[in-house]
Residue, then its C-alpha position, 0 to 999 in steps of 0.5 A: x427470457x429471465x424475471x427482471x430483479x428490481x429491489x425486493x420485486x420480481x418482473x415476469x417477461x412479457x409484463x409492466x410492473x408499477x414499483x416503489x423503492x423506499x427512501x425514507x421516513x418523513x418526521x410524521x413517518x409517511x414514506x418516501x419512495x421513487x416511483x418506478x415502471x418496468x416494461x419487461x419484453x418476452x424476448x432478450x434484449x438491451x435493458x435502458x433506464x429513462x430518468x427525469x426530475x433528478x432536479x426535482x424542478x425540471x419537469x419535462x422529462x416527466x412528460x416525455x417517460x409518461x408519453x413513451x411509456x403509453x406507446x411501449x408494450x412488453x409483447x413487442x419489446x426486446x429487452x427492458x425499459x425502466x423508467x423512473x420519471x421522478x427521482x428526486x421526489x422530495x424536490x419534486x414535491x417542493x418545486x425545489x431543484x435541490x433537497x431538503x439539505x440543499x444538496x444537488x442530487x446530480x452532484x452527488x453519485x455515486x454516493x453512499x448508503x452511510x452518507x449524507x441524504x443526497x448521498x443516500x439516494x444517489x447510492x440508491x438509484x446508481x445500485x437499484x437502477x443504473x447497475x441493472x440496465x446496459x444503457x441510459x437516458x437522463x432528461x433534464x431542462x435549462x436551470x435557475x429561469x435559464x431555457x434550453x434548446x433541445x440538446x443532447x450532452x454526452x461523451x461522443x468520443x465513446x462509439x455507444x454513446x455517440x451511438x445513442x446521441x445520433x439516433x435520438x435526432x436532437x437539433x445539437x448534440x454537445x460533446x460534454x466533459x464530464x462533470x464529477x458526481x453526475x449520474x452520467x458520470x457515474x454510469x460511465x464510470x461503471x461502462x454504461x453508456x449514457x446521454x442527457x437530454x436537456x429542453x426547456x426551462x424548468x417548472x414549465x411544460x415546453x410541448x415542442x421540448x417534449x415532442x422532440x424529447x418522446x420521439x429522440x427517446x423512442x428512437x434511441x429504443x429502435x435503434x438499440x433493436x428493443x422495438x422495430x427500427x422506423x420507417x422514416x429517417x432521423x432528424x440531423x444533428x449538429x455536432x458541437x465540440x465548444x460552448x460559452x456563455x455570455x457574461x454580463x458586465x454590470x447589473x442592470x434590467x436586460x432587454x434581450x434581442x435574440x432567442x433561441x436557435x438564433x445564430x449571432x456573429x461575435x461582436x454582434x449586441x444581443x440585449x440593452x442593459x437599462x437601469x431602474x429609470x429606464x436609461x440605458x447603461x451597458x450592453x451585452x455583445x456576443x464573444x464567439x460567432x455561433x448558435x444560441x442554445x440556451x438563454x436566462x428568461x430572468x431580466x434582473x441581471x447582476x454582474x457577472x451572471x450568464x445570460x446568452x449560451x453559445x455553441x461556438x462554430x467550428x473553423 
């Protein structure tokens, strides 16, 4: 078993090492650096990358890499784990799920060394981090006062990838299109196979989102053969091939009448349109039959804006 090469730092087999790859210079010249664990085993193996909070507001992820990491040892680990629970930790520091430049880093690979600040930082991780690893997982939440079902995205036309997203054991696993200058997509492109776990809302710690998310995690690592397969079965998923969201057709105050995992038929009322006396001025009704798999927690609605997602079932 070889040293494990990260930047300037070398992982000895059989070793957890606590990194830092520099970013930048702040104005008062304090640097900024993503922090980074290696979990290097003593025996040969797939090498997996975890990473969270690349919207620097979706904390989650960062929880469940914390709560994986305590129970991975490199003396039982075949392989290597690198986990990086803050990429964007400039986000991270502002409570902001963009950068400075209000860039979105997850529209920003594969980036590059001369670019823009997202550019940079998205050329930095895809070089320091993705290029080294064979697999990955990236854990995200819902957006912009929007919660998610627990869910895993990937293309499960690719064997590795469905591979991964049926062994992590989430409740959907959502065949995605891939979405020009994600890391996903940028993994792909370079034959990486990779999954997103999406749960929660951001700037909130969901306990069962990051269960569900440390155990999906753990599993995926067994069954790429880095750790002991478990003795319990896996969780079943359902698979979803179609999605939608619920627009609404006129602003108002929502008052929402379904909640996540719930199943709704279409045509079926899913929440009250009020104005500002409290009367009532429109409703929202589903358009597909199908399953509630994400919902916006904001009740200030404009038209126009997505409040209910829906996994459309399949005929």
């Amino acid at each position: 078993m070889n040293p494990f090469q990260i930047g300037e730092n070398t992982v000895e087999p059989g070793t957890t090492a606590r990194l830092e790859i520099p970013v930048m210079r702040l104005v008062t010249q304090g640097e900024i650096s993503i922090p980074v664990v290696v979990v290097h085993g003593e025996r040969p193996g797939p090498r997996l990358w975890l990473s969270a909070a690349l919207h620097g507001d979706e904390l989650n992820g960062t929880e469940i890499i914390r709560r994986v990491l305590a129970r991975v040892r490199p003396s039982r680990l075949a392989g290597t784990l690198v986990a990086v629970p803050v990429v964007n930790v400039l986000g991270f520091v502002t409570q902001s799920r963009y950068l400075p430049d209000r860039r979105d880093l997850n529209r920003s690979f594969p980036g590059s060394a001369r670019g823009s600040l997202a550019s940079r930082m998205a050329h930095l991780f895809l070089t320091e981090v993705v290029d080294r690893c064979t697999h990955g997982i990236d854990l995200h939440t819902g957006s912009h006062h929007r919660e998610n079902l627990p869910q895993v995205r990937g293309d499960l036309d690719n064997a590795d990838v469905r591979r991964c997203a049926l062994a992590f054991g989430a409740p959907l696993m959502i065949h995605g299109t891939i979405i020009p200058g994600t890391l996903r997509d940028a993994a792909g492109r370079r034959g990486i196979p990779a999954i997103v776990y999406e749960a929660g809302e951001p700037m909130r710690f969901n306990q069962k989102a990051i269960g569900l998310g440390e155990q999906g995690v753990l599993r995926v690592i067994q069954e790429l053969g880095m750790l002991p397969a478990p003795r319990r079965p896996r969780a079943a998923s359902v698979e979803v091939r179609k999605t939608t969201w619920v627009r609404a057709h006129r602003s108002g105050i929502v008052e929402l009448r379904v909640g996540l995992g719930e199943r709704v038929r279409k045509g079926q009322i899913l929440g009250l349109v009020r104005d500002a006396f409290g009367e009532i001025v429109g409703d929202i009704k589903a358009t597909h039959t199908g399953l509630v798999i994400g919902i916006s927690n904001n009740p200030l609605l404009h038209r126009g804006e997505a409040l209910v997602h829906v996994a459309v079932k399949s005929r």
